[in-house]
N, CA and C atoms as an extended XYZ file, in Angstrom:
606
Properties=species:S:1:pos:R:3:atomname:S:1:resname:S:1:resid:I:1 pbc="F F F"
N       188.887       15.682      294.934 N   UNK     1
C       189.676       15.621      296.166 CA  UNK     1
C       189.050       14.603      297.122 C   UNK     1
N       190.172       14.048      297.811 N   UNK     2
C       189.269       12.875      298.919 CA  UNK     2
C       188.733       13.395      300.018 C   UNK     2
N       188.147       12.889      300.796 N   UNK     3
C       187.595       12.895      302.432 CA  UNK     3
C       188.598       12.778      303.011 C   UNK     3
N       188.649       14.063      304.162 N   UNK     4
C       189.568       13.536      304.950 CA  UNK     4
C       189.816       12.335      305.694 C   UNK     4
N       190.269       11.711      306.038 N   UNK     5
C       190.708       10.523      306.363 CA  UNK     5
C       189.602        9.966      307.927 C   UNK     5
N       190.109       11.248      308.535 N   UNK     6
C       189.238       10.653      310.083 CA  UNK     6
C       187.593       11.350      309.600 C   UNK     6
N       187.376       11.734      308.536 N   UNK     7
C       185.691       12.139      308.579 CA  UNK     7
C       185.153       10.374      308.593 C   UNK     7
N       183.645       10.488      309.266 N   UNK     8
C       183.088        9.355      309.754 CA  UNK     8
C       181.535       10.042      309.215 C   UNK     8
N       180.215        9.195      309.062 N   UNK     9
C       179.399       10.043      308.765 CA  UNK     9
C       178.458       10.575      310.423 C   UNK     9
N       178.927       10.697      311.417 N   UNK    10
C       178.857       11.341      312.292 CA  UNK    10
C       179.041       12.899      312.633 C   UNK    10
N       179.894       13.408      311.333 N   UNK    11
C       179.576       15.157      310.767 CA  UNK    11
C       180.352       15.202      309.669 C   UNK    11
N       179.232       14.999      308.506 N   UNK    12
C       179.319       15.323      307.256 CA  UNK    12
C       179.497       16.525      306.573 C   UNK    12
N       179.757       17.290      307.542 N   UNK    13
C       179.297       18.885      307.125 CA  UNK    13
C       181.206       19.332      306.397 C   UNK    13
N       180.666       19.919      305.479 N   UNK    14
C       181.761       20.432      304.213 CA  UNK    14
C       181.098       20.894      303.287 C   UNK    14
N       182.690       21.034      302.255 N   UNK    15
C       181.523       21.672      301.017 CA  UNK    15
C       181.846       20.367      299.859 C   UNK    15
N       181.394       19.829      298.919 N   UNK    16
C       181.522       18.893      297.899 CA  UNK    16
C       181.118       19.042      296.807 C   UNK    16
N       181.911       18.562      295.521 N   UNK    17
C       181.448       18.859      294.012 CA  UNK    17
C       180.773       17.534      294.067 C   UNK    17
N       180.068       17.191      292.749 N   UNK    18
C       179.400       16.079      292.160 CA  UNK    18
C       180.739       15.704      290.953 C   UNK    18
N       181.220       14.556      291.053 N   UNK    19
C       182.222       13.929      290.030 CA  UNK    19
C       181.383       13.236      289.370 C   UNK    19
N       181.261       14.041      287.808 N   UNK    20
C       180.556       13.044      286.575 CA  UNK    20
C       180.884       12.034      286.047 C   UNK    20
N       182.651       11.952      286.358 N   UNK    21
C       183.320       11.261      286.015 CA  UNK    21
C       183.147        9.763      286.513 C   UNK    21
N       182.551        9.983      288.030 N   UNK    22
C       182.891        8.928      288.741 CA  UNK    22
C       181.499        8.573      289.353 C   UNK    22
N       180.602        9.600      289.266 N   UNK    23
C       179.143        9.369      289.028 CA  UNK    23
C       178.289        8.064      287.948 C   UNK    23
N       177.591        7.466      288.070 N   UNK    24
C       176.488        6.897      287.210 CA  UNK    24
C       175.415        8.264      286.659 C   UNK    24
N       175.035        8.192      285.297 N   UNK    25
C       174.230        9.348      284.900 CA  UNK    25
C       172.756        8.812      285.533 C   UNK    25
N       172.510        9.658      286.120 N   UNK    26
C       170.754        9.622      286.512 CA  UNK    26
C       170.072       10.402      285.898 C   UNK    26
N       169.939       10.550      284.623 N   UNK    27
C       169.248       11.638      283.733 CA  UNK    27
C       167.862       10.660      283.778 C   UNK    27
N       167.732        9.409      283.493 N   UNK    28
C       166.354        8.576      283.446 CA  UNK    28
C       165.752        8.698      284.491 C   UNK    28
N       166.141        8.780      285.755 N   UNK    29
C       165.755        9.188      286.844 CA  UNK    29
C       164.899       10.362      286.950 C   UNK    29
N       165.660       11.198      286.372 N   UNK    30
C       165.122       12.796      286.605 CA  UNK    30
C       163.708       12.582      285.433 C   UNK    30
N       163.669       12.332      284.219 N   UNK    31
C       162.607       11.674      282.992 CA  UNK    31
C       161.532       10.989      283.636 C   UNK    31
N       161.764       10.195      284.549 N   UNK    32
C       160.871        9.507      285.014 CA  UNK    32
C       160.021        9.922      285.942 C   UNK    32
N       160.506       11.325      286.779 N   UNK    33
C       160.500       11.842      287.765 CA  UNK    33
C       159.316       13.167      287.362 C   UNK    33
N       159.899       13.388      285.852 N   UNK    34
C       158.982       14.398      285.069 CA  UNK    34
C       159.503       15.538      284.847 C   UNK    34
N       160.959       15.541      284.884 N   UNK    35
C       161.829       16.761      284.765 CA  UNK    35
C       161.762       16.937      283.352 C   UNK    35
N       162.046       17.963      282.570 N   UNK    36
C       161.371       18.721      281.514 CA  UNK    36
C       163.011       18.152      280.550 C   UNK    36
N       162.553       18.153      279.442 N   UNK    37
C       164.118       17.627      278.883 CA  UNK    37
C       165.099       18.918      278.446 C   UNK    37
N       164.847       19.999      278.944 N   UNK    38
C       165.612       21.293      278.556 CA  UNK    38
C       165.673       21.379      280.133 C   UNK    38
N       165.459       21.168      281.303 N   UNK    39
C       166.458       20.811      282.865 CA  UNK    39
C       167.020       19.979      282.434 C   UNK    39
N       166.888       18.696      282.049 N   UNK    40
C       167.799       17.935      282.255 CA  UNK    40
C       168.789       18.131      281.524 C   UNK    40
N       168.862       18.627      280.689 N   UNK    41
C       170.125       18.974      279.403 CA  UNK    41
C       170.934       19.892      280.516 C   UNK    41
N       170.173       20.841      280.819 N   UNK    42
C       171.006       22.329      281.637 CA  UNK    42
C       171.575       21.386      282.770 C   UNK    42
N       170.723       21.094      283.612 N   UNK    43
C       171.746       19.835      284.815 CA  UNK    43
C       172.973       19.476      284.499 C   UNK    43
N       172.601       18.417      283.166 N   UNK    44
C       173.459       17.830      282.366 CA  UNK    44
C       174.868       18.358      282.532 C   UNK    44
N       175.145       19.420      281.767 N   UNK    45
C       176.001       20.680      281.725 CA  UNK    45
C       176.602       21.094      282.799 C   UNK    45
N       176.024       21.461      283.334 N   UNK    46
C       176.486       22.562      284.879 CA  UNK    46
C       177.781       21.223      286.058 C   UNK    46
N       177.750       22.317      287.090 N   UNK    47
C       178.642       21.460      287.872 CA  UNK    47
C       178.186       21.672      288.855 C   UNK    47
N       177.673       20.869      289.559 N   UNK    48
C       176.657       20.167      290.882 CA  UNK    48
C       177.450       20.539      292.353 C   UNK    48
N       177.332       21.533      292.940 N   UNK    49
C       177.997       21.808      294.689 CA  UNK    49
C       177.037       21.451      295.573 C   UNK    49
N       177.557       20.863      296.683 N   UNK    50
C       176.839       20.689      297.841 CA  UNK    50
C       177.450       21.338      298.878 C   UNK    50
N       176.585       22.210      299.662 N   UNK    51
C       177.209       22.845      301.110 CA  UNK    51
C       176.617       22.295      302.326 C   UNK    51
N       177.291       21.183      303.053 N   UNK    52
C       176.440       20.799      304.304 CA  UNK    52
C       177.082       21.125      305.532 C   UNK    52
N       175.506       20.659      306.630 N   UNK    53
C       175.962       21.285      307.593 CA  UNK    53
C       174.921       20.328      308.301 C   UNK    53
N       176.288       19.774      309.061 N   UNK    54
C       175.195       18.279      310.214 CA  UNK    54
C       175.450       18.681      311.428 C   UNK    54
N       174.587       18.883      312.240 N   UNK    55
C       174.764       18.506      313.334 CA  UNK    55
C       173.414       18.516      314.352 C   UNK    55
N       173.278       17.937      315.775 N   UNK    56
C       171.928       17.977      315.916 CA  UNK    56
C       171.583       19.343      317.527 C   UNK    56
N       169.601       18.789      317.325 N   UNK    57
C       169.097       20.086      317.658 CA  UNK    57
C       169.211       19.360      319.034 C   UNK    57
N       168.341       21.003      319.870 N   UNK    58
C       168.412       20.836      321.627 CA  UNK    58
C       167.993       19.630      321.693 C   UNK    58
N       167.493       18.372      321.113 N   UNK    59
C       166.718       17.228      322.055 CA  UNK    59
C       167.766       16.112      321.207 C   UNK    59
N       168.552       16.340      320.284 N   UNK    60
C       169.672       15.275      320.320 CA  UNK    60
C       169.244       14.629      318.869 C   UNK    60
N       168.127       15.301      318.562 N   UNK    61
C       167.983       14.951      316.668 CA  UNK    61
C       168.909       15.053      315.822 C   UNK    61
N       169.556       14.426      314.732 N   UNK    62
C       170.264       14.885      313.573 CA  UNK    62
C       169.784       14.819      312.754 C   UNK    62
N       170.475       16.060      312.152 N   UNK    63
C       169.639       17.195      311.178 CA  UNK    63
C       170.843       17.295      310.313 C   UNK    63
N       170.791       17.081      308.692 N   UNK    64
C       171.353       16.910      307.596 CA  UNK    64
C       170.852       18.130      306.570 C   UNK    64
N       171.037       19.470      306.850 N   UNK    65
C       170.990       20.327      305.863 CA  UNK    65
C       172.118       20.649      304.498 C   UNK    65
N       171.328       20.393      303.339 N   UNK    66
C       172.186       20.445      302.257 CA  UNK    66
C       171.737       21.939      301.566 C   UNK    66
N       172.593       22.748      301.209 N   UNK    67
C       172.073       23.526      300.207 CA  UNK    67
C       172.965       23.196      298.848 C   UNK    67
N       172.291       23.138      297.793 N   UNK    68
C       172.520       22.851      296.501 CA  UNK    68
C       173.094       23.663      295.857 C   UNK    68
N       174.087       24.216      294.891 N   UNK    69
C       174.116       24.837      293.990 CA  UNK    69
C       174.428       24.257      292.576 C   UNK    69
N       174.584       25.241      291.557 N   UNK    70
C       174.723       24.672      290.025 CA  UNK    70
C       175.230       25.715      288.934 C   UNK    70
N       176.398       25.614      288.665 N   UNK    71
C       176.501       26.170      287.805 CA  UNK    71
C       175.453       26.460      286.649 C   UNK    71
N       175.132       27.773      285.921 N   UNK    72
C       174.190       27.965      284.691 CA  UNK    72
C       172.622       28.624      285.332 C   UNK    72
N       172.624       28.629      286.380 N   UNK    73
C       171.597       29.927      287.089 CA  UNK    73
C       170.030       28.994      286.918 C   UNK    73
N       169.789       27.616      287.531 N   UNK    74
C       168.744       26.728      287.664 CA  UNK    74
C       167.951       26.921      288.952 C   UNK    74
N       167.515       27.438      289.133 N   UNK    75
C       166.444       27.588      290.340 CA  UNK    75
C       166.174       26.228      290.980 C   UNK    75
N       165.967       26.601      292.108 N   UNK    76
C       166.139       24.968      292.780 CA  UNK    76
C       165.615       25.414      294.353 C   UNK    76
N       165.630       24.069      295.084 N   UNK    77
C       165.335       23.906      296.630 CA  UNK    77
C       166.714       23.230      297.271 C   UNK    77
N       166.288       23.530      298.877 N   UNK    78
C       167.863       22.920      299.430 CA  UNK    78
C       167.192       21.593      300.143 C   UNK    78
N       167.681       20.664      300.012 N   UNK    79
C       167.328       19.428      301.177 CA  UNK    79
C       167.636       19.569      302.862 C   UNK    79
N       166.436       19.337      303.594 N   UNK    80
C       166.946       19.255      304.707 CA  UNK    80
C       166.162       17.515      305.336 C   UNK    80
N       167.457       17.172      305.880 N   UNK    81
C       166.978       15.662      306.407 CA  UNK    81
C       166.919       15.966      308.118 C   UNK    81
N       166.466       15.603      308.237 N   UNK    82
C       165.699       15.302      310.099 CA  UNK    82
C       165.715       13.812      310.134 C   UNK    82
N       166.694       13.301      310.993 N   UNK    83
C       167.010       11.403      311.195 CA  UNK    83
C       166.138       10.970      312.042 C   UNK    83
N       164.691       11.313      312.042 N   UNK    84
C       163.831       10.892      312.973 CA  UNK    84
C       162.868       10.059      312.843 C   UNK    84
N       162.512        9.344      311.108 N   UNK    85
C       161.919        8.463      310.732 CA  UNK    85
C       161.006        8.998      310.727 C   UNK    85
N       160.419       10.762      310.977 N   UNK    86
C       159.137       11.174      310.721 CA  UNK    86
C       159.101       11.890      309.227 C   UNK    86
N       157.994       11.395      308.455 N   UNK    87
C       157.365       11.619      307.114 CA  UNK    87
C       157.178       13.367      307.132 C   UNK    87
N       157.862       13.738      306.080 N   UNK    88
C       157.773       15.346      306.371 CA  UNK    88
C       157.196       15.443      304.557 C   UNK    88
N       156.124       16.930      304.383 N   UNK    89
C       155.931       16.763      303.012 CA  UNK    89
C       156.645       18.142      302.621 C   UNK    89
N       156.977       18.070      301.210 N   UNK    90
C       157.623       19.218      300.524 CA  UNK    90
C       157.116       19.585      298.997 C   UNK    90
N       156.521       21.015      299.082 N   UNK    91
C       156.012       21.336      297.818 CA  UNK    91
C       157.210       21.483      296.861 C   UNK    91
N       157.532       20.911      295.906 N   UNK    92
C       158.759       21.731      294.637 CA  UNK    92
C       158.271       21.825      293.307 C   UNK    92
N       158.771       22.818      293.032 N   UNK    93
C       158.406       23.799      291.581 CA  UNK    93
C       158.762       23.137      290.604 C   UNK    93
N       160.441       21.614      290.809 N   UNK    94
C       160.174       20.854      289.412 CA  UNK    94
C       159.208       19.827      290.063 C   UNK    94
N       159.733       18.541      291.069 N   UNK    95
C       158.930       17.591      291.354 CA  UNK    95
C       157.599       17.591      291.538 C   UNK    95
N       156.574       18.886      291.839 N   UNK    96
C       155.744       18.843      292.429 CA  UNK    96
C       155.703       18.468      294.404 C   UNK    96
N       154.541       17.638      294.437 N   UNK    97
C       154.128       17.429      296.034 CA  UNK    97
C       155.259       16.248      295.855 C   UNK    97
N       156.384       15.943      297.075 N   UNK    98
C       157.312       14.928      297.482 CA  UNK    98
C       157.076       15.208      298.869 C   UNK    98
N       156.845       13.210      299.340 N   UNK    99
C       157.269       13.071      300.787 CA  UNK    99
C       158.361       11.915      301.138 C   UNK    99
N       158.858       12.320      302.164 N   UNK   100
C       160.131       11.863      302.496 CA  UNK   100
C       160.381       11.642      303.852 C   UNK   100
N       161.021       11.301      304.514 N   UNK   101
C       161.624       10.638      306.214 CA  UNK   101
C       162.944        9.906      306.250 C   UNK   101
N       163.807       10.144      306.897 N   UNK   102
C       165.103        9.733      307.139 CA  UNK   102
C       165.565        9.635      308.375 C   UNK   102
N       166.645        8.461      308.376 N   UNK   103
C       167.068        7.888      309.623 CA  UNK   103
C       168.148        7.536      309.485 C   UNK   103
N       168.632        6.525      310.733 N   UNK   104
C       170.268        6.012      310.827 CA  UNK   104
C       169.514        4.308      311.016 C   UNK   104
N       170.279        3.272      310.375 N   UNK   105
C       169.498        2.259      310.199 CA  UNK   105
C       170.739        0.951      309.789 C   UNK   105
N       170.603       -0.228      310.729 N   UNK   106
C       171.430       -1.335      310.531 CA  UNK   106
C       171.666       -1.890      308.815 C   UNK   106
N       172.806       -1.601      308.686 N   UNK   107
C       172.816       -2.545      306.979 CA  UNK   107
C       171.886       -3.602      306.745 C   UNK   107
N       171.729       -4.211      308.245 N   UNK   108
C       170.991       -5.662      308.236 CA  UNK   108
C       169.522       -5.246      307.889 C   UNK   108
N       169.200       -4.047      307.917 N   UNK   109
C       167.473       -3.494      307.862 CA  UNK   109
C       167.096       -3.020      306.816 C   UNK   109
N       168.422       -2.583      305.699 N   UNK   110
C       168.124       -2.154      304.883 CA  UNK   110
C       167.703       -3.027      303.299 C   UNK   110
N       166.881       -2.852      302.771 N   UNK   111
C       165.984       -3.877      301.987 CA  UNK   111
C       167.037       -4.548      300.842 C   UNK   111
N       167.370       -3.940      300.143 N   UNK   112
C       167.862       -4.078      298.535 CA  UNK   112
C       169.431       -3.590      299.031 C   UNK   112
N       170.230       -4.962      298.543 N   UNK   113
C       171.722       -5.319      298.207 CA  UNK   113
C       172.662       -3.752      297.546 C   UNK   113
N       172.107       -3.507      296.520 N   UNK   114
C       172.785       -2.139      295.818 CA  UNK   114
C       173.064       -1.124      297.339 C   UNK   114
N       172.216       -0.827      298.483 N   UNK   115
C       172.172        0.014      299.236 CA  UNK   115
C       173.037       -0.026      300.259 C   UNK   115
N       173.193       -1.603      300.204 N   UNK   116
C       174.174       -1.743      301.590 CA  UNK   116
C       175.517       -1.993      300.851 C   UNK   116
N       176.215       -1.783      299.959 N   UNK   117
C       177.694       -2.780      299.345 CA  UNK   117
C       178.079       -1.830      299.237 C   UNK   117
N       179.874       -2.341      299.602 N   UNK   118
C       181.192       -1.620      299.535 CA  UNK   118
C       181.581       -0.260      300.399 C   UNK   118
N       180.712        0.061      301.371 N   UNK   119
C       180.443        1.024      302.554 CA  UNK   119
C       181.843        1.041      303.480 C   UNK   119
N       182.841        2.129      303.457 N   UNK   120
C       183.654        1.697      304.431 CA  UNK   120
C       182.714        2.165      306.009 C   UNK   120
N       184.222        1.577      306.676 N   UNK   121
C       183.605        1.448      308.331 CA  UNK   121
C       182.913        2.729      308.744 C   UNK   121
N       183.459        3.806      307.942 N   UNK   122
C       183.791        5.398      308.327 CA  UNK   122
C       182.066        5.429      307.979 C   UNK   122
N       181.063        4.727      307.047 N   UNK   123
C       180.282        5.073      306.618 CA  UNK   123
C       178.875        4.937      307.305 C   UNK   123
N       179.468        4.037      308.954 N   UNK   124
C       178.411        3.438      309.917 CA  UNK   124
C       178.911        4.138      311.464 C   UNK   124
N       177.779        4.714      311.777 N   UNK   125
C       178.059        5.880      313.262 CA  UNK   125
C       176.947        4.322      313.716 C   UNK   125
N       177.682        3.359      315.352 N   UNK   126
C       176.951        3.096      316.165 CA  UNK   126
C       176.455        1.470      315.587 C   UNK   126
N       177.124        1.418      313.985 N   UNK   127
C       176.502        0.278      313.442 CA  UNK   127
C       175.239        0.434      312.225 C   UNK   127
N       174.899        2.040      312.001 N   UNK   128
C       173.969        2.330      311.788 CA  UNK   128
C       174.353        3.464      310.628 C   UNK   128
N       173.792        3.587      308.991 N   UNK   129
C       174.126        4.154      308.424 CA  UNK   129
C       172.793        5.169      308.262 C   UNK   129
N       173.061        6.281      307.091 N   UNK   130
C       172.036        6.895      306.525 CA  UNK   130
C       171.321        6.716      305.744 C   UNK   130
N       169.878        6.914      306.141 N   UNK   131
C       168.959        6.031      305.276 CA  UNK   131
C       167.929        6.961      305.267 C   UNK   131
N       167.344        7.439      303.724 N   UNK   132
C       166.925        8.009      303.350 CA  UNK   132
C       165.818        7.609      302.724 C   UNK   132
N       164.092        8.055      302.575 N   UNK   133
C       163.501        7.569      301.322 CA  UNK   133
C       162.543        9.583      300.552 C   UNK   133
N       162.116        9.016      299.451 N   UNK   134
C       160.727       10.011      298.943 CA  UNK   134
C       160.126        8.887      297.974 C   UNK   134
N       158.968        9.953      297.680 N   UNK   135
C       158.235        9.508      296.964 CA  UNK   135
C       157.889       10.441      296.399 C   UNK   135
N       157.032       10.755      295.638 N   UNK   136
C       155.990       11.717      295.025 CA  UNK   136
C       154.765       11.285      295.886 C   UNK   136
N       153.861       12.278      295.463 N   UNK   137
C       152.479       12.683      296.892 CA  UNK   137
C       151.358       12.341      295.648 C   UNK   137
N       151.418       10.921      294.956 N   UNK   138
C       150.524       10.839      293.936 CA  UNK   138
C       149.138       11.282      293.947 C   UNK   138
N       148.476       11.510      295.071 N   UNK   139
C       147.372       12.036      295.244 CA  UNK   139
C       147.193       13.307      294.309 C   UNK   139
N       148.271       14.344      295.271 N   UNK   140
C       148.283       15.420      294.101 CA  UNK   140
C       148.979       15.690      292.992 C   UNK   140
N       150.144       15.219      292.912 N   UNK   141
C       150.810       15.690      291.518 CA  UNK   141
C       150.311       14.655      290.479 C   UNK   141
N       149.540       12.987      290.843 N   UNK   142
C       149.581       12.853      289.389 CA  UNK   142
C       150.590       11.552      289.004 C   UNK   142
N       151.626       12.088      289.866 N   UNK   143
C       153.015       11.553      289.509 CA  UNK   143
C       153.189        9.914      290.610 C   UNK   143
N       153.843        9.152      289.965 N   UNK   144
C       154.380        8.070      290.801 CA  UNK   144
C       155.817        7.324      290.779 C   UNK   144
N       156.650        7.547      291.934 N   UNK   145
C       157.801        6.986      291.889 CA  UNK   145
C       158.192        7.281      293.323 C   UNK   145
N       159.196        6.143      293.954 N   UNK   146
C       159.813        6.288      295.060 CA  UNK   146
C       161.586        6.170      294.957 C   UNK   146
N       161.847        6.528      295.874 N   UNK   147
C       163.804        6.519      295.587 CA  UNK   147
C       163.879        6.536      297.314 C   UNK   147
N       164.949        5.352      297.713 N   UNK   148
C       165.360        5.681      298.446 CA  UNK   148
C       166.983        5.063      298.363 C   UNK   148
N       167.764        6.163      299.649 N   UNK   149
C       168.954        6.229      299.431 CA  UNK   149
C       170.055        6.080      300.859 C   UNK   149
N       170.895        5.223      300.574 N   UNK   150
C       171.960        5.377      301.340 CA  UNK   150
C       173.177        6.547      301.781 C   UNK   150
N       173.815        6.847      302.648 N   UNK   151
C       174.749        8.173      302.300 CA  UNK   151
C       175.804        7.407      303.086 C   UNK   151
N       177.345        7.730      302.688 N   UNK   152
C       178.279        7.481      303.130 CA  UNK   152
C       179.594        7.445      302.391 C   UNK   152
N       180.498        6.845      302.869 N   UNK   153
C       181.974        6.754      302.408 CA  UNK   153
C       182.367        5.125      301.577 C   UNK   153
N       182.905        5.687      300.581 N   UNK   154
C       183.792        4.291      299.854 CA  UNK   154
C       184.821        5.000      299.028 C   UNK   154
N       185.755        3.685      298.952 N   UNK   155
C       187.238        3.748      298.133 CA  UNK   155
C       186.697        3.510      296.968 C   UNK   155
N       187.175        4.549      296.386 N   UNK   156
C       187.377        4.295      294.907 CA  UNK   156
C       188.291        4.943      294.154 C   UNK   156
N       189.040        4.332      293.275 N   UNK   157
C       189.932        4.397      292.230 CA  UNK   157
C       191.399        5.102      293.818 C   UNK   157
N       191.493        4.449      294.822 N   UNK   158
C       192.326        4.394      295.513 CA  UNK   158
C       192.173        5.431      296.723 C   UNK   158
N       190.871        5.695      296.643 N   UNK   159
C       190.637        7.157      297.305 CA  UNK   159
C       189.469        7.505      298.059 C   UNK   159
N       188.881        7.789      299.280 N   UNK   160
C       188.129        7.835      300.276 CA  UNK   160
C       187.111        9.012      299.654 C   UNK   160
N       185.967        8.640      299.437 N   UNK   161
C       185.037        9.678      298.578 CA  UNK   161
C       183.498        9.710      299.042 C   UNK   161
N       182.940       10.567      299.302 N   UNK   162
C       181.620       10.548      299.770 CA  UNK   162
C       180.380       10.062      298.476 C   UNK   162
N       179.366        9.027      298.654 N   UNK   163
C       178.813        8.795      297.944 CA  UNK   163
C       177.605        8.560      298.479 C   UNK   163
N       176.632        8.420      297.720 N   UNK   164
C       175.327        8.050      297.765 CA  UNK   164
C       175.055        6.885      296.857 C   UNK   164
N       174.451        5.940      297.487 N   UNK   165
C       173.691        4.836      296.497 CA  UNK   165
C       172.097        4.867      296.229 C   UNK   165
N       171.578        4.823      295.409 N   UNK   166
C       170.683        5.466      295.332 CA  UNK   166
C       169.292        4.546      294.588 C   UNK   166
N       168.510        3.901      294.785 N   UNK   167
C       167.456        2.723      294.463 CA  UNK   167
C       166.042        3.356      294.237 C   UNK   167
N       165.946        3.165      292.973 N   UNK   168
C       164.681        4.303      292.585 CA  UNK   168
C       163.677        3.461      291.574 C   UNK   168
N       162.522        3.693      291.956 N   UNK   169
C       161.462        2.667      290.866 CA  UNK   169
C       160.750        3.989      290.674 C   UNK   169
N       160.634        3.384      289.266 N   UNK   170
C       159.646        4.497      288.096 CA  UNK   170
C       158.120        4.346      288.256 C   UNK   170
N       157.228        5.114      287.461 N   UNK   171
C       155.551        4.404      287.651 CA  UNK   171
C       155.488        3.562      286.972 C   UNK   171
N       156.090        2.998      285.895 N   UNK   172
C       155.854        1.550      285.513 CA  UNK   172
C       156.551        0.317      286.054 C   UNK   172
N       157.081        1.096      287.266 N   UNK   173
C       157.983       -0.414      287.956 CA  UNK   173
C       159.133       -0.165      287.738 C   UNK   173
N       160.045        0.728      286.764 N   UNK   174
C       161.189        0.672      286.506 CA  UNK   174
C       161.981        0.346      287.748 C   UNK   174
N       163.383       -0.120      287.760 N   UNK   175
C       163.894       -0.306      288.528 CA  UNK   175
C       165.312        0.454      288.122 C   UNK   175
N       166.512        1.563      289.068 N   UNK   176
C       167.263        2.266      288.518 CA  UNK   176
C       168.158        1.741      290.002 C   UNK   176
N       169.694        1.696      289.952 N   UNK   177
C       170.233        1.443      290.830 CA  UNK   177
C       171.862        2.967      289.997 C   UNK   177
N       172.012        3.435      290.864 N   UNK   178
C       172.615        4.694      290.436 CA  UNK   178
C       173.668        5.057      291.618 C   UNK   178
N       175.051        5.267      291.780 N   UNK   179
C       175.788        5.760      292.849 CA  UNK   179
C       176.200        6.831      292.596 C   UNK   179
N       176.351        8.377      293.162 N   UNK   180
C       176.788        9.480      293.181 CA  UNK   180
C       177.893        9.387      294.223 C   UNK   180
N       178.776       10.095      293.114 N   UNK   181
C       180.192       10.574      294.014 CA  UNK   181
C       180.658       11.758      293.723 C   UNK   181
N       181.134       12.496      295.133 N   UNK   182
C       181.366       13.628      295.160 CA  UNK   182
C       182.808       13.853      295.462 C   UNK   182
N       183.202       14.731      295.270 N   UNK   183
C       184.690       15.191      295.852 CA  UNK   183
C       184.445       16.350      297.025 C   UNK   183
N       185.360       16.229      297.945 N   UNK   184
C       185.374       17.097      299.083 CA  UNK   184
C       186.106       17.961      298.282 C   UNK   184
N       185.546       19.455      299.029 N   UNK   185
C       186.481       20.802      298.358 CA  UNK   185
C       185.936       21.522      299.588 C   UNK   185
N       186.737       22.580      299.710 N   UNK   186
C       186.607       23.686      300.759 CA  UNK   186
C       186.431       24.930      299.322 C   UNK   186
N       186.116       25.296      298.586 N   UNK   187
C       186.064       26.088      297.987 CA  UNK   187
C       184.833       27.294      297.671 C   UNK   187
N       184.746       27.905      297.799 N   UNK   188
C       183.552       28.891      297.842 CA  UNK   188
C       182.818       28.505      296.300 C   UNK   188
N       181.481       28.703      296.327 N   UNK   189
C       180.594       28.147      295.329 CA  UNK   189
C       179.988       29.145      295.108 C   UNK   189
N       179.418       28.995      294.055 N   UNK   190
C       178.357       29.885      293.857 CA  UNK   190
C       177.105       30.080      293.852 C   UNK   190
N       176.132       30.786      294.523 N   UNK   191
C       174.528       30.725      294.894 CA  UNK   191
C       173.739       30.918      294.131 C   UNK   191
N       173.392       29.529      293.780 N   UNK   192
C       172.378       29.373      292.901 CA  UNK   192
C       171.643       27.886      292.641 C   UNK   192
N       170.601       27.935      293.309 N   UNK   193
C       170.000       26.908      293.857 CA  UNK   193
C       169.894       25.449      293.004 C   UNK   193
N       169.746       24.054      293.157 N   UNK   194
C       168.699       23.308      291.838 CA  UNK   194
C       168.355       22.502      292.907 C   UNK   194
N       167.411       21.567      292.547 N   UNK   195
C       166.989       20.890      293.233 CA  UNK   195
C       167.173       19.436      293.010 C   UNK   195
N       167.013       18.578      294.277 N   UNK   196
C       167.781       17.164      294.158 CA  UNK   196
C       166.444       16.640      293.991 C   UNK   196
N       166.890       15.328      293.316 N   UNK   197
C       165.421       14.480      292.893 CA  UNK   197
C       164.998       13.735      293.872 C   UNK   197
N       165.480       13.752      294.969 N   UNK   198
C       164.341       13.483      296.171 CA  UNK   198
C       164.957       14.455      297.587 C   UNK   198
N       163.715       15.243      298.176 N   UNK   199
C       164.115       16.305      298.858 CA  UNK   199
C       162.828       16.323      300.202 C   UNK   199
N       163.192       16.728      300.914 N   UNK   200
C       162.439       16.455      302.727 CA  UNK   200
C       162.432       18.096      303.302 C   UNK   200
N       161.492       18.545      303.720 N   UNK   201
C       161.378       19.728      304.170 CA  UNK   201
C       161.664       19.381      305.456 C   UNK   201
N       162.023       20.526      306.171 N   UNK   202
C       161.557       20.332      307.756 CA  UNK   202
C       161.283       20.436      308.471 C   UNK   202
């Protein structure tokens, strides 16, 4: 189903499936990341809900809480973004130690081409889109890779759809350029957590 028409990413808050159809597979992502290859199969499978809820606190912060669900009963964490450019850390049970910080940020600021293209207008509050990064906390887990990500609106296949672009290097340098698209639904989901491959406590 599309976005409603006047949504802007100024309140993102709804509920949304993950379209596989219309998704890029990020299974190498998750491999690289150190996800176990019996998650990623179950991921694989299941059907990906997002329940958000934007809006900001007493001092005028925006605050991007996602809770996750998944069909097939995967234990998981919910993302919460804080647009304040402050580095927040988050323990998780698949990723290990991840740190992360998010903001609203000029196309013109943002590094790598994949992040800024094909964005409708709806997808910039002020001139300024969503801009996301993590990493892993290589100190302790061990692990090395960063992802960071765009959030917003584009047409596709004739139709106004919430997406993410998503720019992720592996520990050997890999380089992964990946877009997620979701469909808007108002539909009740079911509770049961997974976790996104890059996630911000708060």
């Amino acid at each position: 189903m599309a976005a409603p028409g006047d949504m802007t990413t100024r309140d993102i808050s709804g509920k949304y499936i993950m379209n596989k159809s219309l998704s890029d597979d990020n299974d190498e992502i998750l491999r690289l990341q150190g996800v176990s290859w019996f998650t990623r199969k179950a991921i694989a499978m299941a059907t990906l809900y997002l329940s958000v809820k934007h809006y900001k606190d007493d001092s005028g912060v925006e605050h991007v809480d996602i809770e996750q669900t998944l069909t097939g009963g995967i234990k998981g964490t919910n993302e919460y973004r804080t647009l304040d450019w402050t580095e927040r850390s988050h323990e998780d049970h698949v990723f290990g130690p991840v740190i992360g910080k998010s903001r609203r940020v000029p196309l013109t600021e943002v590094e790598h081409d994949w992040l800024k293209k094909d964005w409708l207008d709806e997808s910039l509050v002020d001139g300024a889109i969503i801009f996301t990064t993590a990493k892993s906390d290589t100190e302790k887990s061990g692990r090395t890779w960063s992802a960071q990500q765009t959030w917003g609106f584009e047409q596709i296949n004739g139709e106004k759809r919430y997406t993410r672009h998503v720019f992720f290097q592996g520990p050997n340098g890999e380089l992964i350029q990946v877009r997620l698209v979701y469909d808007y639904s108002e539909h009740k989901v079911v509770r049961c957590l997974i976790p996104p491959f890059n996630t911000e406590d708060s």
